[in-house]
matplotlib code that plots the C-alpha trace (Angstrom):
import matplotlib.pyplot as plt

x = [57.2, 59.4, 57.5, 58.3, 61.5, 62.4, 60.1, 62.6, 65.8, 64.4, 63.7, 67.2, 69.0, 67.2, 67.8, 71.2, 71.5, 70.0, 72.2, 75.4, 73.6, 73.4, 76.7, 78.2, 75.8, 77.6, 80.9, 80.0, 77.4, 75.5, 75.8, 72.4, 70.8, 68.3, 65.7, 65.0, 68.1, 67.9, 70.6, 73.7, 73.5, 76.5, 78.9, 79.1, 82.4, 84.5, 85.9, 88.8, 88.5, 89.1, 92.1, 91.8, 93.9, 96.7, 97.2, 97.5, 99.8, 101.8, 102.1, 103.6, 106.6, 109.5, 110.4, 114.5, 114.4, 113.2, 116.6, 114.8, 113.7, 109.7, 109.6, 112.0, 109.2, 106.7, 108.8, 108.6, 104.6, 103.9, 103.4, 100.4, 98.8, 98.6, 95.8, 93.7, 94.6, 92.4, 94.0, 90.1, 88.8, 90.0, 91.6, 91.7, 95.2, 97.0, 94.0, 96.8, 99.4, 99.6, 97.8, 101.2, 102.8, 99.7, 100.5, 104.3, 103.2, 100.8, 103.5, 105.5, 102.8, 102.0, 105.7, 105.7, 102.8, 103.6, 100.8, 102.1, 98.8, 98.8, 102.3, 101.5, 98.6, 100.9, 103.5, 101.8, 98.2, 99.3, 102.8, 103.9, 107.6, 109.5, 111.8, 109.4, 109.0, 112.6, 113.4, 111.0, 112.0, 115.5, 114.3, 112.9, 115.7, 113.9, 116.8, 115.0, 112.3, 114.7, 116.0, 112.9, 112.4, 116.0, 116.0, 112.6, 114.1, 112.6, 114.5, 113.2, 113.6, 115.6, 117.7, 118.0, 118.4, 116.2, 113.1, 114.2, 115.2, 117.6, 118.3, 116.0, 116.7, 120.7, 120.1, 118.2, 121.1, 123.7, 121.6, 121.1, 124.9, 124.5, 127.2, 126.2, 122.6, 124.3, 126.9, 123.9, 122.0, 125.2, 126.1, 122.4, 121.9, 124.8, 124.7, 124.2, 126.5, 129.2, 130.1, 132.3, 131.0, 133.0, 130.5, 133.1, 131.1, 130.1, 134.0, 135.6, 139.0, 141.8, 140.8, 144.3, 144.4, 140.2, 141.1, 144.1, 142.2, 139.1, 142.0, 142.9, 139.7, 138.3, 141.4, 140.3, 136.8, 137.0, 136.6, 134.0, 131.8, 128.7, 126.8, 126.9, 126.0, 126.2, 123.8, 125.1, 128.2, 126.7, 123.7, 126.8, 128.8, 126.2, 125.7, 129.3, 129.2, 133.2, 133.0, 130.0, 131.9, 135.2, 133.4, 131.5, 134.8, 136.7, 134.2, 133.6, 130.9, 131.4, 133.6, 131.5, 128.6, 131.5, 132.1, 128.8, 127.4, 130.3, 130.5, 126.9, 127.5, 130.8, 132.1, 135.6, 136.6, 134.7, 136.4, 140.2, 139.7, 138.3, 141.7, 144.4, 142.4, 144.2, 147.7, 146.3, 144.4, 146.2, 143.1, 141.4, 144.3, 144.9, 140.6, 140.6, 139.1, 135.8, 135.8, 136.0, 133.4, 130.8, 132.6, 131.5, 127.9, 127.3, 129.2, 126.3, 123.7, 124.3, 125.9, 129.2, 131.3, 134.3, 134.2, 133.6, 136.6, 138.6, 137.1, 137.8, 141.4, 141.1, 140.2, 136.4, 134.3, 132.4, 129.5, 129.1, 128.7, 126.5, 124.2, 123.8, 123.7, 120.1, 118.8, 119.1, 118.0, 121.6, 121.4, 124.6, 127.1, 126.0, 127.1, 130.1, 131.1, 130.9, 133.6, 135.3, 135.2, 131.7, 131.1, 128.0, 129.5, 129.3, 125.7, 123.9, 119.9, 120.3, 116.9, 114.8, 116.8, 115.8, 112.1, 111.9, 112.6, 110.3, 113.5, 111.8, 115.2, 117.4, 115.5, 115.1, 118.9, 119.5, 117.2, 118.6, 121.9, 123.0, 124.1, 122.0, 124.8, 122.9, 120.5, 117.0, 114.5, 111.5, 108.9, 110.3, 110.7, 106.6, 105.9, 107.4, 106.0, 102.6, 103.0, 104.7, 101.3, 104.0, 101.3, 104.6, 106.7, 104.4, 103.6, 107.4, 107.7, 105.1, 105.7, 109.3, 108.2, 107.7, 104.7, 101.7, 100.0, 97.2, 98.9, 100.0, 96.6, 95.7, 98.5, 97.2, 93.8, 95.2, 96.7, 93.7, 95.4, 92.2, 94.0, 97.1, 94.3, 92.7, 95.9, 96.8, 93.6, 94.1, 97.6, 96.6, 94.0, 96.6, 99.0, 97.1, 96.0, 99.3, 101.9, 104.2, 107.9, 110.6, 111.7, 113.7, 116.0, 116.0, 119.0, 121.1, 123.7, 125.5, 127.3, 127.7, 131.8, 130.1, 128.2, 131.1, 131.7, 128.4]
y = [174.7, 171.9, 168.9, 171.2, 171.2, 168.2, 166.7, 169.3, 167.7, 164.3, 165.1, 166.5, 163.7, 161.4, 163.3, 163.2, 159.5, 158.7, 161.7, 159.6, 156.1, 157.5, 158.9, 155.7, 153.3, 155.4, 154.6, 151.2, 149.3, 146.6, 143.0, 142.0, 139.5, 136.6, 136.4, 132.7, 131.5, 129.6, 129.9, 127.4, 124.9, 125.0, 121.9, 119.9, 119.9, 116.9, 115.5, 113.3, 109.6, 108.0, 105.6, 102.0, 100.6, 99.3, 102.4, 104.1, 101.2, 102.1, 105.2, 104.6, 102.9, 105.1, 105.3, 105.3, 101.7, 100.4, 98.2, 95.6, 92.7, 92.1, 90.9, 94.2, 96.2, 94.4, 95.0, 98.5, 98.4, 96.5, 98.6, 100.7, 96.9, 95.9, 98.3, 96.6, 92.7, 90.4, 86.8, 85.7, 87.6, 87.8, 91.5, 92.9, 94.6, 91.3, 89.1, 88.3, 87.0, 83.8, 82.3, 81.2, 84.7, 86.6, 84.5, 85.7, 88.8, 88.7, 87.3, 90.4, 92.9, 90.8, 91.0, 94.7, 95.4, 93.4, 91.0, 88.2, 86.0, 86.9, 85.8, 82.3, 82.0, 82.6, 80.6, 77.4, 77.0, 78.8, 77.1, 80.1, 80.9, 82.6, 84.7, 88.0, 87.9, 87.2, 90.4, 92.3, 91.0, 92.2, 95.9, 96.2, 94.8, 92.2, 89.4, 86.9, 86.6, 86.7, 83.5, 82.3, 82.8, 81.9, 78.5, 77.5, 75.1, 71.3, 69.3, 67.6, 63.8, 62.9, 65.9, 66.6, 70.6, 73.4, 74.4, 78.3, 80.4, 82.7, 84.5, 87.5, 88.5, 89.0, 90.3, 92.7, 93.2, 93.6, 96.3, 98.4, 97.7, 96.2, 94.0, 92.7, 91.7, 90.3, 88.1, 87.2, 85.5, 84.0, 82.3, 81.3, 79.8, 77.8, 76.2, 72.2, 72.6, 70.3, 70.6, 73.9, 75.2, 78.2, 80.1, 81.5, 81.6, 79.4, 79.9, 76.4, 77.1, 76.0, 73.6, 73.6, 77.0, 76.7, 73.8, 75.6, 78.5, 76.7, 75.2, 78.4, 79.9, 76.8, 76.7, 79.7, 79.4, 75.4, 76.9, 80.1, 79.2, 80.6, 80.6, 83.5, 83.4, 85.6, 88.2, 88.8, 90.0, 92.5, 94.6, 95.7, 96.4, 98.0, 100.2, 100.4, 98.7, 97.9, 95.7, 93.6, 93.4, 92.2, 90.0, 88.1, 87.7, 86.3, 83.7, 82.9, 85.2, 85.2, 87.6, 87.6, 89.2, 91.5, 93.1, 93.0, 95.4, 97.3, 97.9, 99.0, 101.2, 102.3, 102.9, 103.6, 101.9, 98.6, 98.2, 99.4, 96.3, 93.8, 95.0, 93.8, 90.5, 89.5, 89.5, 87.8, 84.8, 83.2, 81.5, 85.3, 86.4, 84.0, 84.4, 87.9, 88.5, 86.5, 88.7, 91.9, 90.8, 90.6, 94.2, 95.4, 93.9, 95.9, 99.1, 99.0, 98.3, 101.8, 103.7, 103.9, 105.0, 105.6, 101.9, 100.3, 101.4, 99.8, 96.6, 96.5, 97.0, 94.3, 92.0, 92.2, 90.4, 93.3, 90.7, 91.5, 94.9, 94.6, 92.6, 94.8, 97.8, 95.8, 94.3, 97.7, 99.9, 102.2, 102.9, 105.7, 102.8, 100.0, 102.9, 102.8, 98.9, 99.6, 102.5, 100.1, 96.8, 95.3, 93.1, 90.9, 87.9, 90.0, 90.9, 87.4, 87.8, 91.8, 92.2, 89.5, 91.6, 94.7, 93.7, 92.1, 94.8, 97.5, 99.4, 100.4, 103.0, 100.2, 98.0, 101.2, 102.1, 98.7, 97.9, 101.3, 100.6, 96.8, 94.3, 91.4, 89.0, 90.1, 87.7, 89.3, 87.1, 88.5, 86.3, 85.9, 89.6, 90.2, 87.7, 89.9, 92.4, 91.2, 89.7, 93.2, 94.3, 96.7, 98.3, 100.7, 97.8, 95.7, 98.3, 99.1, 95.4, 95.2, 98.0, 97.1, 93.5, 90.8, 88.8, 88.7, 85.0, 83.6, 82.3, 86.0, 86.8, 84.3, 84.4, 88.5, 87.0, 85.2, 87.8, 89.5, 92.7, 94.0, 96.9, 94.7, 91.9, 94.7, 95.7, 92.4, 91.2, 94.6, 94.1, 90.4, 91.1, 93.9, 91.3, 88.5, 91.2, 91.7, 89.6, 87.8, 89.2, 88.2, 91.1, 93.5, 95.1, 99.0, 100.2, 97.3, 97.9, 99.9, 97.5, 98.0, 98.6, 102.4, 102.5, 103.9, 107.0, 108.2]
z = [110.3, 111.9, 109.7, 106.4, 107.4, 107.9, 104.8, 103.3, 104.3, 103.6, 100.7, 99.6, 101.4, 98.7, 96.1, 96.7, 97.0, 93.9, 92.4, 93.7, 93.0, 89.3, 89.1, 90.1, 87.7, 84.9, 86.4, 86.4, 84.5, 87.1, 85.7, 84.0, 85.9, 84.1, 86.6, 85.1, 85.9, 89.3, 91.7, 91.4, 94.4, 97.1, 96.0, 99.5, 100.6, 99.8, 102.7, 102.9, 103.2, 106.8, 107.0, 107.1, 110.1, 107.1, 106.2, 109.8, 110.9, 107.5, 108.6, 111.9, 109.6, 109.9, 106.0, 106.4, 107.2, 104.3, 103.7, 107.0, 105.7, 106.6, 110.2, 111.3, 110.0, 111.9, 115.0, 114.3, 114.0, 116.7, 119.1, 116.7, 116.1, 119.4, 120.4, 117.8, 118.1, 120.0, 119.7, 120.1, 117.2, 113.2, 112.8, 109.6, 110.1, 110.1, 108.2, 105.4, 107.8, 108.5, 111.6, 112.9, 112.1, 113.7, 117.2, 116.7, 116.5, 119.4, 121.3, 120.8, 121.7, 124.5, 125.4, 124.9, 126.9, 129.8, 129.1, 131.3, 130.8, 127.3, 127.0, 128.7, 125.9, 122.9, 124.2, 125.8, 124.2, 120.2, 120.9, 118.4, 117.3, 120.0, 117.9, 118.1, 121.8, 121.9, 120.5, 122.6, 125.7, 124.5, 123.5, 127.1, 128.7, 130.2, 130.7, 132.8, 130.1, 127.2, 128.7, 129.2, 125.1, 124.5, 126.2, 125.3, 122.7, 121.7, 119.0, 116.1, 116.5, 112.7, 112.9, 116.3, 115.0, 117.3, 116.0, 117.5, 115.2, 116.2, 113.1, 112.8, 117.0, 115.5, 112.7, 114.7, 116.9, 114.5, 112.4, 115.5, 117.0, 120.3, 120.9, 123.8, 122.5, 119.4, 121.9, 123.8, 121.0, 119.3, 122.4, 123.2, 119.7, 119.8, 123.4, 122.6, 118.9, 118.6, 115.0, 114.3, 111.1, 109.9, 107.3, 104.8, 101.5, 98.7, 96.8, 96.8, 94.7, 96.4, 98.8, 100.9, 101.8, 102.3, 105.8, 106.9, 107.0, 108.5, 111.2, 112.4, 112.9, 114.2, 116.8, 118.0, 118.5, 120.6, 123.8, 122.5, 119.7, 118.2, 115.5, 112.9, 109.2, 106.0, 107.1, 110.5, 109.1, 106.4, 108.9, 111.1, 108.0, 106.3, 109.4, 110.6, 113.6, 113.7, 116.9, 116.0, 112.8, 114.4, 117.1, 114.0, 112.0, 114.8, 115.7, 112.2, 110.4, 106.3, 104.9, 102.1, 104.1, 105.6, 102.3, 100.6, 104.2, 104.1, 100.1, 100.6, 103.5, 102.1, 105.6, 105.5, 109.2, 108.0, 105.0, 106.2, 109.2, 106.2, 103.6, 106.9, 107.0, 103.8, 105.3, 108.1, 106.5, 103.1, 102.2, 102.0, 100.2, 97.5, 97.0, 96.7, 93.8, 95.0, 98.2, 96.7, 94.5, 96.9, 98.3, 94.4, 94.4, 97.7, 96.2, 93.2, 95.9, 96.5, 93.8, 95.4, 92.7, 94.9, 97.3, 93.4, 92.3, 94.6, 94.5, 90.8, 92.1, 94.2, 91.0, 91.9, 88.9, 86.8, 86.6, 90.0, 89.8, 86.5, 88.2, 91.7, 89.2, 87.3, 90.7, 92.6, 89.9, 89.8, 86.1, 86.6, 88.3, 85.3, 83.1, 85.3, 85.0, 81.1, 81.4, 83.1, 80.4, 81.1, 78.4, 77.5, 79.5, 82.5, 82.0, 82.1, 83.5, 83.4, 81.8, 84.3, 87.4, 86.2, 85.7, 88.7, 90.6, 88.5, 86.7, 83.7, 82.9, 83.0, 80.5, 78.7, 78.6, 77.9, 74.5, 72.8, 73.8, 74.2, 71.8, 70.4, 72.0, 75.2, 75.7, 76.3, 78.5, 77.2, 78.6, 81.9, 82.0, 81.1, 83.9, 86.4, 85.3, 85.0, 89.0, 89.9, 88.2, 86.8, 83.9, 82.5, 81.9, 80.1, 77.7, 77.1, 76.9, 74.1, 72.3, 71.6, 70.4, 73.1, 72.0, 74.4, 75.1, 76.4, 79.6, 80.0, 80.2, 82.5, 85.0, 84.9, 85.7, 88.3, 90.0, 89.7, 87.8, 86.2, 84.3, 83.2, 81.3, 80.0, 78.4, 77.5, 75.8, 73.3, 73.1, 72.2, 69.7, 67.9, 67.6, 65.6, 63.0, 62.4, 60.7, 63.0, 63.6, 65.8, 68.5, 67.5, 70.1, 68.8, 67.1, 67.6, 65.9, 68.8, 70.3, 74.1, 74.3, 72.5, 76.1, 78.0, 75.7, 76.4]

ax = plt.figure().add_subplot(projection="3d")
ax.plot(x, y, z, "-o")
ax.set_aspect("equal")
plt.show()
């Protein structure tokens, strides 16, 4: 009785099921399936590429100081590529250095690291340049052996001028405002200078104010010399180091590095002290113009519309501006020196600047907007392109006229830019199936004083 009954309830559980399986394969309809059809294959995952050891030391870079020149970055590196350099063996981080610049910067890791046997090596058996492990020495506070570095020095026979260079270690100091670092290495790189050269620029005008203002400074600086040069003057501008600033004016820094930092850095205590120097010295005074100018060129390093202003004021040439505006890519402040009576004698090389330094909207702006009086350096422009392997700016280039030629293709070729000569030979074979015609700058019949009213 107890197997019926439970064959029974089996037997009404199942038909239950399949009552609800049915019921639901109404509802919805099962997807037909082609038994032929294999099963698609699981994609292996793609994994990302390891990093070569260029790319990890790139990445070590802190990208806000991308205004320091090339050997600053390297300081900034070194301590990533000294886990992988071995002065005995090639190393593939620094294989496109230069041997001597590899043993500079082994002296600095070695420096860094404490590595006083490795310091000896660099320094007595690779005899390599001292200004690296100067700095480091510096950075750890390690006097004894910045003298060491600092007063290292040999002469060269004829000129009888130190084969140190001290200029990176200050400019160094003066970007990251220590004043006593930067009076340590002005004093240190002057010790044994008799001659008292006062760097005040390239501007020769008036010669008679140029020595009395040469006198005083020099009066000054007979008992405390040292030697300080253009850039100097503009990292502690640019950064607003006031004292560093003072200390290198005073001892006779250019005031044309002064105002190109501090037009770039537009900091408003660096450029109040540089205005009172002009009641001080008559020879800045009566070259005003030519000081502001440099305070302009920094202003359109940076777009400053504000510090550019008042160097126009001051008399600042507008070529100067024009030309920071196409070297530094600041298509809003060229637009600004044209509001402000840019004309084309103030525009000179514009185009070669701009494709030097990869600013396809300037070239742009400047083909659908400028004047034929402009003159328009076509091939030296494709040349930079082509070396800046700048593939957008040779096509623009082309397109709007500029004739391609065989050396083109072979300075490409030489610079091993595979997609540029690929580009080139087309562009090349286009051109000789078509007539020739001279270049034709688009719609130029605007002339550029309409640039302004834009």
């Amino acid at each position: 009785m107890k197997t019926k009954l439970i064959i029974l309830t089996i037997a009404t559980l199942s038909l239950g099921l399949l009552t609800a399986c049915d019921k639901d394969d109404k509802k919805v309809p099962a997807p037909a399936v082609n038994p032929t059809e294999p099963p698609k294959p699981t994609p292996e995952p793609i994994l990302p590429r390891a990093l070569t050891l260029e790319e990890k030391a790139d990445q070590m870079i802190e990208k806000t100081f991308n205004e320091q020149k090339e050997l600053i970055n390297l300081v900034r590196r070194l301590k990533y590529v000294w886990e992988y350099y071995d002065p005995a063996k090639d190393n593939i981080l620094l294989g496109e250095l230069s041997e001597r610049k590899q043993d500079e910067i082994g002296l600095l890791g070695a420096v860094l690291e404490d590595r006083e046997e490795l310091v000896e090596f660099f320094m007595n058996e690779k005899m390599a340049p001292l200004e690296l492990g100067l700095i480091g020495a510096l950075k750890i506070g390690d006097m004894k052996r910045a003298d060491l570095f600092a007063n290292h020095v040999t002469y060269d026979s004829g000129t009888k001028s130190k084969t140190v260079d001290f200029e990176v270690p200050k400019y160094w100091a003066a970007y990251i405002g220590d004043l006593a670092i930067f009076k340590y290495l002005g004093i240190k790189s002057s010790s044994g200078v008799k001659i008292i050269n006062v760097n005040i620029g390239n501007l020769r005008l008036d010669r008679e104010s140029e020595k009395i203002f040469r006198d005083q400074i020099t009066q000054q600086l007979q008992q405390n010399y040292v030697r300080l040069d253009f850039y100097d003057n503009y990292w502690a501008a640019y950064n607003g180091h006031l004292d560093i600033v003072k200390y290198g004016m005073a001892h006779g820094a250019s005031p044309s590095g002064a105002f190109f930092g501090a037009g770039s850095g537009g900091h408003s205590s660096i450029l109040d002290y540089l205005y009172t120097l002009f009641d001080k010295y008559e020879y800045l005074a009566k070259n005003k113009d030519y000081f502001a100018s440099w305070g302009l060129l920094g202003a359109a390093q940076s777009n400053n519309i504000e510090v550019g202003e008042k160097m126009i004021e001051m008399g600042a040439k507008l070529g100067f501006g024009v030309e920071g505006s196409t070297r530094y890519g600041q298509l809003n402040f060229l637009k600004f020196m044209i509001s402000r009576g840019a004309t084309e004698r103030d525009f000179g090389y514009v185009y070669t600047y701009a494709c030097e330094n990869k600013h396809l909207d300037i070239v742009s702006y400047m083909f659908k907007n400028a004047s034929n009086d402009i003159p328009f350096e076509g091939d030296s422009c494709l040349y930079s392109a082509i070396k800046n392997g700048d593939i957008n700016m040779i096509k623009y280039l082309i397109e709007n006229g500029q004739k391609v030629t065989e050396g083109n293709i072979n300075f490409a070729n030489e610079a091993q830019q595979v997609e540029v000569v690929n580009y080139l030979n087309q562009a090349l074979n286009a051109q000789q199936d078509k007539p020739s015609q001279k270049i034709q700058i688009q719609d130029n019949d605007i002339i550029i004083e309409e640039l302004g009213q834009e």
